[in-house]
N, C-alpha and C positions, 0 to 999 in steps of 0.2 A: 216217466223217465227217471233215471236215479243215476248217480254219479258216485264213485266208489273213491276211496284215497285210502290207502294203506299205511301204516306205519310201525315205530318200534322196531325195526331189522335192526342188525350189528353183527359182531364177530363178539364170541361168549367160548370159553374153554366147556369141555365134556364135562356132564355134571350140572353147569350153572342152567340160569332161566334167564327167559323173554320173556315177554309181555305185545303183542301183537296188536294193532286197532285199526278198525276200518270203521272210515267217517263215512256216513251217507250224507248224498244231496237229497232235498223231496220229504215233503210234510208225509206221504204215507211207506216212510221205509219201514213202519212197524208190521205193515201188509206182508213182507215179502221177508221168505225163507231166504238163510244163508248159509254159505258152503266156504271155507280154505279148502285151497289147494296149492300144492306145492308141483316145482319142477326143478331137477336137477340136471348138469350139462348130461347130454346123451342119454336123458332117459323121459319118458311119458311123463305127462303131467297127472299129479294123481291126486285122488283123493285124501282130506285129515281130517276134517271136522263137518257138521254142519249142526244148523240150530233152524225152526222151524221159526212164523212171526211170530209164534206167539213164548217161544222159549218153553214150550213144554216138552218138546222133544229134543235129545240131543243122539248124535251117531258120532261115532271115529274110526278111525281105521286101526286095524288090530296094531301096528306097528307104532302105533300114539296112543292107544290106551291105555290109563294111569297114568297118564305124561302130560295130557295137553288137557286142557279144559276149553271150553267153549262158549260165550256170555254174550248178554246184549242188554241193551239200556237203550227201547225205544225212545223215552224220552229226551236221549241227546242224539240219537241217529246212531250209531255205534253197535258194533261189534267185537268184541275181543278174543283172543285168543292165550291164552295163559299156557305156556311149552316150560316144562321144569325139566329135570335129569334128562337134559341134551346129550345126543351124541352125534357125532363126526356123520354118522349116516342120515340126520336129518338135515344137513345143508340142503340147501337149494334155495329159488325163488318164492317165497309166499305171495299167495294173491287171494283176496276175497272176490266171494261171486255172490248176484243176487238172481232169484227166481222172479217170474212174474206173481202178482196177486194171489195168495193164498193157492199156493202151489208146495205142496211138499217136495223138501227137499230130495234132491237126485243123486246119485254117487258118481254118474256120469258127468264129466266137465260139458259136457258140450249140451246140456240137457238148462244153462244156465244163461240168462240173456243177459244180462248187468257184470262187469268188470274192472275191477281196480289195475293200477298200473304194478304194482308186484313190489314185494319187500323184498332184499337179500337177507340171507342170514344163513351165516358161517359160524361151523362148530369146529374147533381144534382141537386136537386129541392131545 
């Protein structure tokens, strides 16, 4: 079982950067692949990042690439998410997901059994 906490949301002008972290609960969250994903009002929940356990793999979705970086520090439980030259079309909810036990990462949200309670972050133009 794993327990997810998200953090670093806020309100940042176009241009600027976040920094994004999601704390795990559970001695083996180094086991288990991770995904962001984002939701904005009236639209699907989509895919942005993921990172495999072991950090050797990373994905993003073409609309975050060159923008967002993707990281992890098994050793404190953690995940981050590094989002630089923001725009207004990346508002919405962030929330990190975890897969089970060496499971590679999925681009589908619903392919992910572990959930954080979701970050806001608002870009203004």
């Amino acid at each position: 079982q794993v327990q997810l906490v998200e953090s670093g949301g806020g309100l940042v002008q176009a241009g600027g950067s976040l920094r994004l972290s999601c704390a795990a609960s559970g001695r083996t969250f180094g086991s288990y692949s991770t995904g962001w994903f984002r939701q904005a009002p009236g639209k699907e929940r989509e895919f942005v990042a993921s990172i495999t356990w072991d950090a050797s793999t990373t994905r993003y979705a073409d609309s975050v690439k060159g923008r967002f970086t993707i990281s992890r520090d098994n050793a404190k439980n953690t995940v981050h998410l590094q989002m630089n030259s923001l725009r207004p079309e990346d508002t919405a909810v962030y929330s990190c997901a975890a897969m089970r036990p060496f499971i590679e990462p999925q681009l589908l949200w619903t392919k992910y059994d572990y959930w954080g309670q979701g970050t806001q972050v608002t870009v203004s133009s």
